[in-house]
C-alpha positions as CSV (number, residue, x, y, z in Angstrom):
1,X,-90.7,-22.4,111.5
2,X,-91.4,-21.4,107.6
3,X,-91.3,-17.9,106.7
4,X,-93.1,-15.8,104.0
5,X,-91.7,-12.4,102.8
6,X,-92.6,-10.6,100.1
7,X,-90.1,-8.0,98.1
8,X,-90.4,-5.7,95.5
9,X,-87.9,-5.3,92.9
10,X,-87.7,-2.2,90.7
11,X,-85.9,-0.3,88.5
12,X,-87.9,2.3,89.6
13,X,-87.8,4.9,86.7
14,X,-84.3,4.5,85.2
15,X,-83.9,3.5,81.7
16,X,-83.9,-0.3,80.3
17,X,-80.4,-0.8,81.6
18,X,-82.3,-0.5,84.7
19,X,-84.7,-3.4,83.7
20,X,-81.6,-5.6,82.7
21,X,-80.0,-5.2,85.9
22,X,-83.3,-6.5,87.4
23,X,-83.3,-9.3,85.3
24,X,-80.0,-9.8,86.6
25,X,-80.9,-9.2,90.3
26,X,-83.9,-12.2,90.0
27,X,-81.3,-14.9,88.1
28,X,-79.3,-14.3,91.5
29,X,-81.6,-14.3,94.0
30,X,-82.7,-17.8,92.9
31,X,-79.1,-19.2,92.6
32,X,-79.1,-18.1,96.3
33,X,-82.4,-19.1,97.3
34,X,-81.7,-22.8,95.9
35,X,-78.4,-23.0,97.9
36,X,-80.7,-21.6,101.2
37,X,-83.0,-24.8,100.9
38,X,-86.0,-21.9,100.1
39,X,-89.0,-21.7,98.0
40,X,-89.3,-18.5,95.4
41,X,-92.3,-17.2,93.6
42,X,-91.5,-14.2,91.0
43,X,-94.0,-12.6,89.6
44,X,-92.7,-9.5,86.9
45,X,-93.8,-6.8,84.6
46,X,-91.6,-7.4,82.0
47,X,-89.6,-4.4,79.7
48,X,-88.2,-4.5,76.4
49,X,-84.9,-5.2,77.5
50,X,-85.8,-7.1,80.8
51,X,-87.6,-6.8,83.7
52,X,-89.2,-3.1,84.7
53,X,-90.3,-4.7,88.5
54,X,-90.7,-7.8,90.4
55,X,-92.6,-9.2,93.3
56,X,-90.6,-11.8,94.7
57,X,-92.4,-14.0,97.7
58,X,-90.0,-16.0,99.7
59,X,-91.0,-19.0,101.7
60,X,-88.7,-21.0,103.9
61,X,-86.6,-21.0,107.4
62,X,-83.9,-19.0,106.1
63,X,-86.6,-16.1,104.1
64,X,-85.4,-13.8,106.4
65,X,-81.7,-14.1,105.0
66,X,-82.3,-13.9,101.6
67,X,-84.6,-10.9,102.3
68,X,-82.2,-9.2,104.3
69,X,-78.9,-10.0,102.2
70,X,-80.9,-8.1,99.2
71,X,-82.9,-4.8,101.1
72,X,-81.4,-2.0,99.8
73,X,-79.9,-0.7,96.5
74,X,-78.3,-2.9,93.9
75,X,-75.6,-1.0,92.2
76,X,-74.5,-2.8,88.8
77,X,-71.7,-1.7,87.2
78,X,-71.2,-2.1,83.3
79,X,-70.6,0.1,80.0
80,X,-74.5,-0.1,78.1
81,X,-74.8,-2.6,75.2
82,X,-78.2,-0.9,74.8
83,X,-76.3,2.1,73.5
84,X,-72.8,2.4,73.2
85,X,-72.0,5.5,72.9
86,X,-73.4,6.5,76.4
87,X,-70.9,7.2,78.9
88,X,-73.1,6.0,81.6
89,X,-71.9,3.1,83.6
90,X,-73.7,2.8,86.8
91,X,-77.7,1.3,87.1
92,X,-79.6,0.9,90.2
93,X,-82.3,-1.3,91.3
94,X,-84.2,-0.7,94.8
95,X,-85.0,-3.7,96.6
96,X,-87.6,-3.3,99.4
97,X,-89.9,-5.5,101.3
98,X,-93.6,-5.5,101.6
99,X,-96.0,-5.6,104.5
100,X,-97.8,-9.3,104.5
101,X,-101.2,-9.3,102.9
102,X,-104.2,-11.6,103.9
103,X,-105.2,-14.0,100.6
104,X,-108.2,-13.7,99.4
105,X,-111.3,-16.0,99.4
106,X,-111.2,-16.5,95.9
107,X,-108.2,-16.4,93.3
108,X,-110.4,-14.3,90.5
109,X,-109.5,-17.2,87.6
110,X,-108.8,-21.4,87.2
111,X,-105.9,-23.0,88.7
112,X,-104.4,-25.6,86.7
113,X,-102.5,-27.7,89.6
114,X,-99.3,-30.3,89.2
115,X,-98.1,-32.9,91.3
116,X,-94.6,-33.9,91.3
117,X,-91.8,-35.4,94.1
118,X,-91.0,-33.4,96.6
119,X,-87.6,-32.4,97.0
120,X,-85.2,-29.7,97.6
121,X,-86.0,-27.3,101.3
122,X,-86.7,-30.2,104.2
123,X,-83.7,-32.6,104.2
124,X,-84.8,-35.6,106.1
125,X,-88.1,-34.3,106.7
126,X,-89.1,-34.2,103.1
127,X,-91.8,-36.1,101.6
128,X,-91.3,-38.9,99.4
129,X,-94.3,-39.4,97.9
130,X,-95.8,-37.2,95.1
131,X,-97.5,-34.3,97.4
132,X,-95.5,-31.2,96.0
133,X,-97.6,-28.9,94.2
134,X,-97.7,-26.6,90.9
135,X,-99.8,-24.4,90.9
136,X,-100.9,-21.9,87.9
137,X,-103.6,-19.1,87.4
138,X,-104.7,-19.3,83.8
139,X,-105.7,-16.2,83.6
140,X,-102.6,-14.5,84.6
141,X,-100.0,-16.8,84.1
142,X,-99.1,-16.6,87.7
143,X,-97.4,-20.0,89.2
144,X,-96.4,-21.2,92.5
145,X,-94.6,-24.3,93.7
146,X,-95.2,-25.5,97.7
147,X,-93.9,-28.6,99.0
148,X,-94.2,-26.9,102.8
149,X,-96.9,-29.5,103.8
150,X,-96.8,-33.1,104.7
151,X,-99.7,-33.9,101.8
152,X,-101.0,-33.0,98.7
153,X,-104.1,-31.5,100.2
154,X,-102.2,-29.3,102.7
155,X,-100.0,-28.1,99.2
156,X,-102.8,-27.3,96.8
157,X,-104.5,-25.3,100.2
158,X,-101.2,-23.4,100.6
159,X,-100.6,-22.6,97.2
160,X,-103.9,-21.4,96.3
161,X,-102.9,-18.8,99.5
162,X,-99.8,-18.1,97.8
163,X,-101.2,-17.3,94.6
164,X,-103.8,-15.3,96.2
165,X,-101.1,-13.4,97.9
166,X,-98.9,-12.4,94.5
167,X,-101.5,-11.4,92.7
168,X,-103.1,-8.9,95.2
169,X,-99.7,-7.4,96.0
170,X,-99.7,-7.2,92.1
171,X,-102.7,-5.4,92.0
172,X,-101.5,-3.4,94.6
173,X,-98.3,-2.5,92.4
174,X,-99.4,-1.5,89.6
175,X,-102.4,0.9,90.7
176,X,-99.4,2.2,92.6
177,X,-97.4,2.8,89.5
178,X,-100.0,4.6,87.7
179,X,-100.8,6.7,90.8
180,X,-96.8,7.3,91.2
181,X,-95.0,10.1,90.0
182,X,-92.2,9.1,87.9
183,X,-89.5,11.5,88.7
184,X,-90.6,10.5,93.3
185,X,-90.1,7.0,92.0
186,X,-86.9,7.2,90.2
187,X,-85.6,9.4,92.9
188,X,-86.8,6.6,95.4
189,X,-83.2,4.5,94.8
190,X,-80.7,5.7,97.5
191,X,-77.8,5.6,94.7
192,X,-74.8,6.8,96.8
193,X,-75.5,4.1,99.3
194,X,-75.3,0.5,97.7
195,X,-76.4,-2.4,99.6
196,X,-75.1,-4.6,96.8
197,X,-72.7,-4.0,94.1
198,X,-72.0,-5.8,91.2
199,X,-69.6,-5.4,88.0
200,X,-69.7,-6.2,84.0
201,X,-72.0,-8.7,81.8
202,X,-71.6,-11.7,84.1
203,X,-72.7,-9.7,86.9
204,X,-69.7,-10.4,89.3
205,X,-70.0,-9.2,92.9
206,X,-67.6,-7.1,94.3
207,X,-66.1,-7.8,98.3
């Protein structure tokens, strides 16, 4: 059975070595969603420096994995190249999931749709024929790939869902980070408990 979570990724309120280490936290998630055979849809608030917060909607049998091997705090460990002089070594990024959200009726902009090969999550099962779907809202740049269904017309339906789905939780986000205060969300990263921990400018895991 396929599987749909949806995860926020923040930096919460820490500084732009926060927003790199996010950045960093996204490029690995899909290296490891791509080895699980699952579908990933990112959709980010970009910083100067990187990425301030993420939604991240995972799709697939093994969603549940990837969602559970990230919940938590992400400790990264490296000396700044942002400034060099700081003794500070040690950024965080919070990693949380999200309760499902019904999509709406309407997707509030035009959808430019692609049509490609399938390939990738579905092994035998996969469709050969050209029913995968790519899916972009002008308007907000959002974009979504499903290959779930056995036909085009079952792909464009789901990823008009999906697209409907990221940018309400977006919505959702960032009326929720105006309402936030900064120092409650900062605080909100449970530093002295890392789910994940990670070392230097190749972001290298540690056992």
């Amino acid at each position: 059975m396929s599987v749909s979570i949806t995860l926020l990724v923040t930096s919460g309120n820490g500084p732009e070595e926060c927003c790199q280490a996010v950045a960093h936290v996204l490029a690995r998630m899909k290296d490891e969603a791509v080895r699980s055979d699952v579908d990933l849809d990112v959709s980010a608030t970009a910083s100067k420096h990187g990425v301030q917060s993420a939604l991240v909607v995972v799709h697939g049998p093994l969603a549940s994995r990837i969602a559970d091997a990230w919940c938590g705090t992400v400790q990264w460990i490296c000396k700044s190249d942002l400034r060099t002089r700081h003794k500070r070594q040690n950024w965080f990024v919070g990693v949380s999931r999200l309760p499902d959200v019904m999509s709406f009726a309407d997707t509030g902009g035009a959808l430019r749709f692609e049509t490609f090969r399938a390939g990738g999550p579905g092994g035998q099962h996969q469709n050969t024929t050209d029913s995968a779907v790519r899916a972009t809202c002008e308007t907000t740049g959002v974009s979504v790939v499903v290959r779930d269904g056995r036909s085009q017309h079952r792909n464009k339906a789901l990823a008009i869902e999906r697209i409907n789905a990221l940018k309400a939780l977006q919505q959702k986000h960032e009326l929720a980070l105006r309402a936030r205060n900064a120092n409650q969300s900062h605080n909100q990263l449970e530093r002295g408990n890392a789910k994940r921990v990670f070392r230097g400018r190749n972001f290298v895991e540690t056992s």
